[in-house]
Structure formats: structure tokens, C-alpha cells
C-alpha positions, 0 to 999 in steps of 0.5 A, spaced: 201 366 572 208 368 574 210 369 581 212 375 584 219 377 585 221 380 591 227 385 592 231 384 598 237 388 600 242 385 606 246 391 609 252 391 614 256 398 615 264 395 610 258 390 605 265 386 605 262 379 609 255 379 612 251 382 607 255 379 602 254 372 603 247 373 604 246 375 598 250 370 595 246 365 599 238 367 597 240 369 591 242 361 590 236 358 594 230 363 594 229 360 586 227 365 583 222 368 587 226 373 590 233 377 588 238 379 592 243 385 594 248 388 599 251 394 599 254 398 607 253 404 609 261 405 609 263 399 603 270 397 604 271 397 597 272 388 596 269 383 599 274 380 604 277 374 601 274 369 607 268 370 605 269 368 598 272 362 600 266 361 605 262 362 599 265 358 594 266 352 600 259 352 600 259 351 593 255 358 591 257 363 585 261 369 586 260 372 580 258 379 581 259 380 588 262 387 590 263 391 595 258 397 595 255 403 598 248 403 600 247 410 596 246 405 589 240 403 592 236 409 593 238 412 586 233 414 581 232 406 577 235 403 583 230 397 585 224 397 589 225 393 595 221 389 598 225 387 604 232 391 608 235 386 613 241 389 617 245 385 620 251 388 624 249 393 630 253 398 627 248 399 620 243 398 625 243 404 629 245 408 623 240 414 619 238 410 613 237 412 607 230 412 604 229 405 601 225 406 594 218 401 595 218 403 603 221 396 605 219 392 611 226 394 615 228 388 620 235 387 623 238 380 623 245 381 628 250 377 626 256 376 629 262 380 625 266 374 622 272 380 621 273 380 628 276 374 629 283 374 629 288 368 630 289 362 628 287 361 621 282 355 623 278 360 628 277 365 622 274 360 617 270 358 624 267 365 625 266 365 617 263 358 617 258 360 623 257 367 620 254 363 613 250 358 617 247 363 622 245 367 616 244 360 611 239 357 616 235 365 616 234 365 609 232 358 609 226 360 614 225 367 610 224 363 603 219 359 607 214 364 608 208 364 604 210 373 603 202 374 599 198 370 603 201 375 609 199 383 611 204 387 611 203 387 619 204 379 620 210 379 614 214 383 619 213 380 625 215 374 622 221 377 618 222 380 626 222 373 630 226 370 623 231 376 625 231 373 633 232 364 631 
């Protein structure tokens, strides 16, 4: 018997960084059993150059990441999502679409690595800090067992994954 897929989509206000990477990291590490998506309330239009190097530094692919609306995601044909995670305060306190599936809704704040200015080893830091906050919750998420939990305990333990 297959195991179940679940659908996750990660959500930032520019889908340039933080939503970006994380997708590109469950989408690695959740080993079929889960597919990834980002997209942002106002997309940037391109991922920000840090966070594909950041990405390619950590040895994950980039073919296929973009910058996109969150308006893709509740489209007719659009996929039915298991999770929504925000990870900026910004998407956070905005009115969300209505996500296709009725997904458990969890914010995951993340600092912004975009906001870091400087010198250049500061920004890959806020990058690389970024990734492995991000990395480090994926890895705690990919490790629950989703069918053995009811909906009620599923989301609290994504909500204290969220809080790590």
C-alpha cells in the first residue's frame, strides 16, 4: 500500500526567499511523502540570487523554483493542501485566500533574510541562519507520524514545531 502524499505550501509576502527555500528543502528531505510549494501574497517576481546559492550550497535542486502568487493555489485544478505554513509576520496578518482541502493554517516566523544589508558574509549569514531554522523545522515536521494523529493534535504539534 502507498503511502499518502501531502501537499504543503509555505507562504512569505515577496515568495523570493523563505517560502522558497523551504520548499526546496522538504521537497528534498520529505522523500516522497510530502510535496512542496511556495508562492506570496505580493511575489517579487524572481527568487533572490542568496537564496539560490544558499540552496545550491546545501547541495538541493533549483530547477523549478520561481517566484509566484498565492492566487495559483486556490485556482480551479489547483492542489489540495494538507498544510499552509507562513513564515513571515507580514503574510501572517494578511486575509488568506481560501486554500483548496481546508488546510491545517500554522505560522512559522522566520526571520527575513532580505533584510540584512552589509557586508557580504553578513547576508549569506542571514541566508544560511534563514535555511537551517527552516531546515531544522522541516526535519521535526517530516518526523511526525501525520495518519497516526487527529486533526486537533496534528495542529498543535505543527504549532509547537512553529515555536522550536
Amino acid at each position: 500500500m502507498t503511502e499518502r502524499i501531502y501537499n504543503v505550501l509555505f507562504v512569505c509576502t515577496d515568495n523570493a526567499a523563505r517560502s522558497i527555500m523551504a520548499e526546496a528543502i522538504l521537497n528534498q528531505r520529505g522523500h516522497g511523502r510530502f510535496k512542496a510549494y511556495s508562492a506570496g501574497s505580493h511575489p517579487a517576481g524572481q527568487v533572490h540570487p542568496c537564496t539560490l546559492k544558499q540552496v545550491q550550497d546545501s547541495r538541493l535542486a533549483t530547477e523549478g523554483l520561481r517566484s509566484k502568487s498565492w492566487d495559483e493555489f486556490v485556482k480551479e485544478g489547483a492542489p489540495r493542501l494538507d498544510f499552509v505554513f507562513t513564515l513571515c509576520d507580514q503574510a501572517a496578518e494578511e486575509a488568506h485566500p481560501v486554500w483548496p482541502g481546508k488546510p491545517i493554517t500554522v505560522r512559522w516566523g522566520v526571520t527575513d533574510p532580505t533584510a540584512v544589508h552589509g557586508p557580504e558574509r553578513a547576508v549569506a549569514k542571514a541566508f544560511h541562519d534563514a535555511f537551517m531554522a527552516l531546515d531544522w523545522r522541516i526535519g521535526l515536521l517530516i518526523s511526525l507520524p501525520i495518519a497516526a494523529l487527529d486533526q486537533l493534535t496534528l495542529a498543535e504539534r505543527v504549532a509547537e514545531i512553529g515555536e522550536s
